[in-house]
Each structure stands twice: as structure tokens, then as C-alpha cells.
C-alpha positions, 0 to 999 in steps of 0.5 A, spaced: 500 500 500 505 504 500 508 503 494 502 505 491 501 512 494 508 514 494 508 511 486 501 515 485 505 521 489 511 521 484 505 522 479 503 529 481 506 535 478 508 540 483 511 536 488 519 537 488 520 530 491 516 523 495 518 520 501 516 516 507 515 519 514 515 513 518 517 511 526 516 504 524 521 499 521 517 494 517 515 501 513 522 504 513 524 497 510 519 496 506 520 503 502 527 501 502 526 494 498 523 499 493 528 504 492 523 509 495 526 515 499 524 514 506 526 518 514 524 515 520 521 519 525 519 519 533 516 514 535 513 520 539 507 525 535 501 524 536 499 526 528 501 525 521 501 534 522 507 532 527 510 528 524 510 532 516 513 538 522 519 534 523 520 533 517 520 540 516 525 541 521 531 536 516 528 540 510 528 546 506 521 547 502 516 553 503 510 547 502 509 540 505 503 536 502 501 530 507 499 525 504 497 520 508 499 512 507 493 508 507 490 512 501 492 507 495 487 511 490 490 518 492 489 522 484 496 527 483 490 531 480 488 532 488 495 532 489 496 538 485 490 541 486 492 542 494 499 545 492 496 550 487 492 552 492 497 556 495 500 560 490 498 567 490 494 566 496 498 569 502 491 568 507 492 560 508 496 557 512 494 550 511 488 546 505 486 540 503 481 538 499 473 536 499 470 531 493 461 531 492 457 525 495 451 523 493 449 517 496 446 517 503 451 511 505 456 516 505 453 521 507 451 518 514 457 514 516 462 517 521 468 514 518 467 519 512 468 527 515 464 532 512 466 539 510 463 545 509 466 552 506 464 559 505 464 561 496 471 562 497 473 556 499 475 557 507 473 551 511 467 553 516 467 546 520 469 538 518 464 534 522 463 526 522 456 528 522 452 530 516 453 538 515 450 541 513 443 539 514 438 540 509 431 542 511 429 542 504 429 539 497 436 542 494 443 541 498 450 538 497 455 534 502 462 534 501 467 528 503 473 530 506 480 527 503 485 524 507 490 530 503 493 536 507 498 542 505 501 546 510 506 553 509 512 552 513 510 557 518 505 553 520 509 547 522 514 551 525 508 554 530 504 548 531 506 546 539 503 553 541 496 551 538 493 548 543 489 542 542 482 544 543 474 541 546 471 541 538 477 536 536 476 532 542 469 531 541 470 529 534 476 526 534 479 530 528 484 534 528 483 539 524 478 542 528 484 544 532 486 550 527 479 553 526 478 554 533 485 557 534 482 561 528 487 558 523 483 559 516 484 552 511 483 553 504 479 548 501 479 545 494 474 541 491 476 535 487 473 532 482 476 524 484 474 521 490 479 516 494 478 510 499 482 510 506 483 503 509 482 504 516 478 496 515 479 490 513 472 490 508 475 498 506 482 494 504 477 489 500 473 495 497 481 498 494 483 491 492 476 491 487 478 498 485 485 497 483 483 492 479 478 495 475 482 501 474 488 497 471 484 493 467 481 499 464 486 501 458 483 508 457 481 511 464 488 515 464 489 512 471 
């Protein structure tokens, strides 16, 4: 499964270089057997945001974009997306990326977070629950993606922005920076993207990949 994020990863555009930011050594070995570039990091952070601030710390770059390792169909399209976002736009410290949902399945399960944002795309509130909640006959829902862009100077502040009651009560960490009032540009993405977090979604990405591989004119 890394293999595959970090080779979808090399695909996107913007990116200047791919490694694997790991405390585990059966991942740093196994991104080794590859040939793919991978740091061991502590075993000590609480989130992938904190240990994407670690790697800023050994690395010169203005962006990092976190893309986390259990997101097999990660697009470079989204991947792109998120790094654009930050070009020319000095407000935003941090983005990531939303995609539509239509089916009330998705919409209704607590593993897929939901995200509202305002008509410039900054993010009002990410929720487990479905948001926003549609009293009458049109609205839309957005999923959430696994993808993060952050400035340097984010990172470089991030043991001063306290954990917060709304990040514990839905266990998502980016509620921590809306309520320290950090804005987070939202972009909206046209590829949607599985995380395995279960087994059954492990089964679920398998099916995928197979029929994305066999379609020889899905670009993918």
C-alpha cells in the first residue's frame, strides 16, 4: 500500500520530491526494498501534522503536502490541486481538499468527515456528522480527503496551538486550527479516494485497483 501512494505521489506535478515519514521499521524497510526515499521519525507525535513538522525541521521547502499512507487511490490531480492552492494566496496557512457525495451511505457514516466552506473556499467546520443539514429539497455534502498542505510557518508554530474541546469531541484534528482561528483553504476535487482504516475498506481498494488497471483508457 505504500508503494502505491508514494508511486501515485511521484505522479503529481508540483511536488519537488516523495518520501516516507515513518517511526516504524517494517515501513522504513519496506520503502527501502523499493528504492523509495524514506526518514524515520519519533516514535513520539501524536499526528501525521507532527510528524510532516519534523520533517520540516531536516528540510528546506516553503510547502509540505501530507499525504497520508493508507490512501492507495490518492489522484496527483488532488495532489496538485492542494499545492496550487497556495500560490498567490498569502491568507492560508494550511488546505486540503473536499470531493461531492451523493449517496446517503456516505453521507451518514462517521468514518467519512464532512466539510463545509464559505464561496471562497475557507473551511467553516469538518464534522463526522452530516453538515450541513438540509431542511429542504436542494443541498450538497462534501467528503473530506485524507490530503493536507501546510506553509512552513505553520509547522514551525504548531506546539503553541493548543489542542482544543471541538477536536476532542470529534476526534479530528483539524478542528484544532479553526478554533485557534487558523483559516484552511479548501479545494474541491473532482476524484474521490478510499482510506483503509478496515479490513472490508482494504477489500473495497483491492476491487478498485483492479478495475482501474484493467481499464486501458481511464488515464489512471
Amino acid at each position: 500500500m505504500i508503494q502505491w501512494v508514494y508511486e501515485r505521489s511521484l505522479k503529481a506535478d508540483c511536488l519537488d520530491e516523495v518520501l516516507v515519514a515513518t517511526d516504524d521499521v517494517r515501513i522504513f524497510d519496506a520503502v527501502r526494498k523499493f528504492d523509495g526515499r524514506v526518514m524515520m521519525t519519533s516514535s513520539s507525535h501524536q499526528s501525521g501534522t507532527e510528524r510532516v513538522a519534523e520533517v520540516a525541521t531536516r528540510i528546506e521547502s516553503d510547502v509540505f503536502i501530507n499525504v497520508q499512507g493508507d490512501e492507495p487511490l490518492i489522484s496527483p490531480k488532488t495532489i496538485d490541486a492542494v499545492c496550487q492552492s497556495f500560490l498567490g494566496d498569502e491568507e492560508f496557512l494550511i488546505s486540503t481538499a473536499r470531493v461531492e457525495i451523493f449517496e446517503m451511505s456516505e453521507i451518514e457514516a462517521s468514518d467519512n468527515v464532512k466539510v463545509v466552506s464559505d464561496r471562497n473556499g475557507k473551511a467553516l467546520y469538518f464534522s463526522r456528522h452530516p453538515i450541513p443539514y438540509i431542511r429542504g429539497k436542494e443541498g450538497r455534502h462534501f467528503k473530506h480527503l485524507g490530503i493536507y498542505g501546510y506553509r512552513r510557518e505553520l509547522l514551525k508554530s504548531l506546539e503553541q496551538i493548543p489542542p482544543s474541546e471541538l477536536e476532542r469531541s470529534e476526534c479530528l484534528e483539524q478542528l484544532r486550527f479553526l478554533d485557534s482561528g487558523i483559516s484552511i483553504k479548501v479545494v474541491t476535487v473532482k476524484d474521490d479516494s478510499v482510506g483503509v482504516d478496515t479490513s472490508e475498506d482494504l477489500e473495497r481498494v483491492r476491487a478498485l485497483l483492479e478495475n482501474l488497471i484493467k481499464d486501458p483508457i481511464s488515464g489512471w
